[in-house]
N, C-alpha and C positions, 0 to 999 in steps of 0.2 A: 418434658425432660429438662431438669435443671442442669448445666453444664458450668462446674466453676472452674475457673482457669486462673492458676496461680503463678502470679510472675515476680520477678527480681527487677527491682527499680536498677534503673541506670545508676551508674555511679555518680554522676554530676545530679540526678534526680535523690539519691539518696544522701547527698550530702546537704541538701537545701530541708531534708524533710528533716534531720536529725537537730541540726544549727535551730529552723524552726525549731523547731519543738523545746528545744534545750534555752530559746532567748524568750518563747511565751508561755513558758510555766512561774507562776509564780514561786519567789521564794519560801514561802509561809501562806500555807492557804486550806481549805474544807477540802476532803474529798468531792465533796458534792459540788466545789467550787471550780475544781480541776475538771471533773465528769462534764460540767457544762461547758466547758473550754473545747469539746469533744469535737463538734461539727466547725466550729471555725480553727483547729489543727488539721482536717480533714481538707483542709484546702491546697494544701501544698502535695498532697498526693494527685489530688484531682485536675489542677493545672497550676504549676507555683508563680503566671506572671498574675496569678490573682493576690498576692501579696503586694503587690506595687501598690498598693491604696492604702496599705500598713505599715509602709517604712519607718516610719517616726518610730517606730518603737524597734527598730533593728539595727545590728551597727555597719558599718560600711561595705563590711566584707558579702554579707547574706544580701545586701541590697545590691552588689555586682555582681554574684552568682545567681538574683531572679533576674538580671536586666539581661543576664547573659546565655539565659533558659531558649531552648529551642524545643518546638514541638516534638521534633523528631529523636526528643532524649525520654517519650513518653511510649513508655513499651504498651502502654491499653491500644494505644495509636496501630502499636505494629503487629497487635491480635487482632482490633479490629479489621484492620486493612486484609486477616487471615479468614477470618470470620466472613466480611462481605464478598469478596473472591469466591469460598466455599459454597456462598449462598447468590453466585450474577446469575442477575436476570429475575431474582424476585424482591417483593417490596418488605424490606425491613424495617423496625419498628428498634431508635437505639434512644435509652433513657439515660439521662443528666440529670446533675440538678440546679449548677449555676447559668445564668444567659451566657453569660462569656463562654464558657465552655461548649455547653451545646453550639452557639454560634461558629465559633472552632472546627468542632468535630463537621457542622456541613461545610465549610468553608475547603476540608481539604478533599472534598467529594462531589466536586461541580459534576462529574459526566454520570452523575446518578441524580442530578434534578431534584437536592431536598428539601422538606417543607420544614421547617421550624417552628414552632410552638415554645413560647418561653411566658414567665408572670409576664414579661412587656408586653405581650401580647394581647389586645385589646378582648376583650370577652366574647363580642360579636364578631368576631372574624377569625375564632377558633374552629368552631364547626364549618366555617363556610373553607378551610384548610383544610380540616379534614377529609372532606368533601373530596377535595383536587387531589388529594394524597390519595385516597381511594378508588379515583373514577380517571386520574389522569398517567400520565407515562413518568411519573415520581415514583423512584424504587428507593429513596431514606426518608425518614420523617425523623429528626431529632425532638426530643420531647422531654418537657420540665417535668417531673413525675407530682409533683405539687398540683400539676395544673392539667392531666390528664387522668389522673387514676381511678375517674369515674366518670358514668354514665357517655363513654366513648367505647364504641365496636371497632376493633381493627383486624377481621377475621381474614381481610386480605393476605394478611401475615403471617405468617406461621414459625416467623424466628424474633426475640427480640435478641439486644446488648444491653445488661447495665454495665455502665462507660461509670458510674458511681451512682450512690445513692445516699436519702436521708438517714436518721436512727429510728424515724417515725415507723414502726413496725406496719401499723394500718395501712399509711399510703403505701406501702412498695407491694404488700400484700393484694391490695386493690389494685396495682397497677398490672400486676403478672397477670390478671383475670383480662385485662384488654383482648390479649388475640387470644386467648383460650375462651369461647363464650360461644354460646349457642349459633350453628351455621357454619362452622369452622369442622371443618371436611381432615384438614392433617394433623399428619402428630408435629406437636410446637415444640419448638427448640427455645429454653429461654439460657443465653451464656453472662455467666455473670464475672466480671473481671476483676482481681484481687490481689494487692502488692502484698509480698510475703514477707514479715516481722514488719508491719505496722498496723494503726490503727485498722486500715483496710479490713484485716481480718476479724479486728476484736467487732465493728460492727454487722459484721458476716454471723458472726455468735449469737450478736445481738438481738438480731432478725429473726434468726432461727429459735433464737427462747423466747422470741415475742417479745421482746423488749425488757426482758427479767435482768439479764446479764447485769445491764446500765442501771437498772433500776437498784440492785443488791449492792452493787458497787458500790452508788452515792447512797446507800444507808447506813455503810460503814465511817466511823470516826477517823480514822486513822489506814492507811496503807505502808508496809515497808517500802523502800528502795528495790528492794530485788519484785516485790509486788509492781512499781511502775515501770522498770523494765519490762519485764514481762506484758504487760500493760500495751505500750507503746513500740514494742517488738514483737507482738502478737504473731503467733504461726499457728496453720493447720490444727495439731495436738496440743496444744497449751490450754489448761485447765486453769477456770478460777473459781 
């Protein structure tokens, strides 16, 4: 069961996402130029203190409104936190896709024992995590979807969260097949969380046309104004 859940950014979160967005478009540029600007705008949905490494190109104001970002202005946080409640006492399975953030989401879940898996994560000591997650009293496993979305069984699970994801249609596709896979006894809950009028949703499209959406997009020359509104205010029903 696919369960997406669509939420309204904080106001302090949606002012950081708008400023972004409006100080890293270029003035004159390709469609196909903007399109690849795609997953790094995605980042200030995802957690905006991931912008501190980007200052230099922002002006004063947006760089006191990341320094002054608190987790708890991040409404995925406070589904999640609705989501594992729903789900105490079994081992969930929640996908990321930056380290810092996955880092993050276990940090605010010590009394659930989670295992982390991120690209830092040395190769040989991915499965031997796995292992602990599966066999020990560990009920979160945060996970890079890059660095799991194959040849890993997680049938202990039966619920995941994506907390975000890539536009790579393959890996997320690969990655839902984790705890749905042969020996897996329940029905799987996978919830997918989704800010509503932004990118968030235009890659939720994306997914779902297999990667067409993004691909039609940067084949075009040219977008109006009301086309990247629409674009980067992405809702539910909004056709492109």
């Amino acid at each position: 069961l696919e369960k997406r859940i669509y939420l309204d950014m904080s106001p302090k979160h949606r002012e950081i996402y708008q400023q972004f967005v409006t100080q890293s478009l270029p003035s004159k540029g390709r469609v196909r130029d903007i399109v690849n600007l795609f997953p790094y705008l995605s980042l200030s949905l995802d957690d905006p203190t991931l912008l501190e490494k980007h200052f230099p190109k922002f002006d004063i104001n947006l760089q006191k409104m990341v320094q002054a970002f608190k987790y708890s202005y991040l409404e995925k946080m406070t589904a999640l936190d609705e989501i594992l409640s729903d789900h105490k006492g079994e081992k969930v399975l929640v996908w990321a896709t930056h380290p810092k953030t996955i880092k993050m989401i276990a940090e605010q879940y010590p009394d659930l024992n989670p295992i982390v898996i991120t690209g830092e994560t040395p190769q040989e000591e991915r499965f031997k995590l796995i292992d602990e997650f599966k066999n020990g009293d560990h009920q979160l496993l945060c996970g890079n979807i890059s660095c799991l979305n194959t040849s890993v069984t997680l049938t202990e699970c039966a619920c995941q969260v994506y907390f975000s994801r890539p536009f790579n249609y393959t890996e997320v596709a690969q990655s839902q097949c984790r705890i749905y896979r042969l020996g897996q006894t329940r029905e799987v809950e996978s919830y997918i969380l989704l800010y509503n009028k932004s990118l968030d949703i235009l890659l939720d499209k994306n997914l779902t046309s297999k990667g067409m959406l993004v691909t039609g997009l940067a084949s075009k020359d040219c977008l109006s104004q009301d086309d990247w509104i629409k674009i980067f205010n992405c809702e539910e029903n909004s056709e492109f």
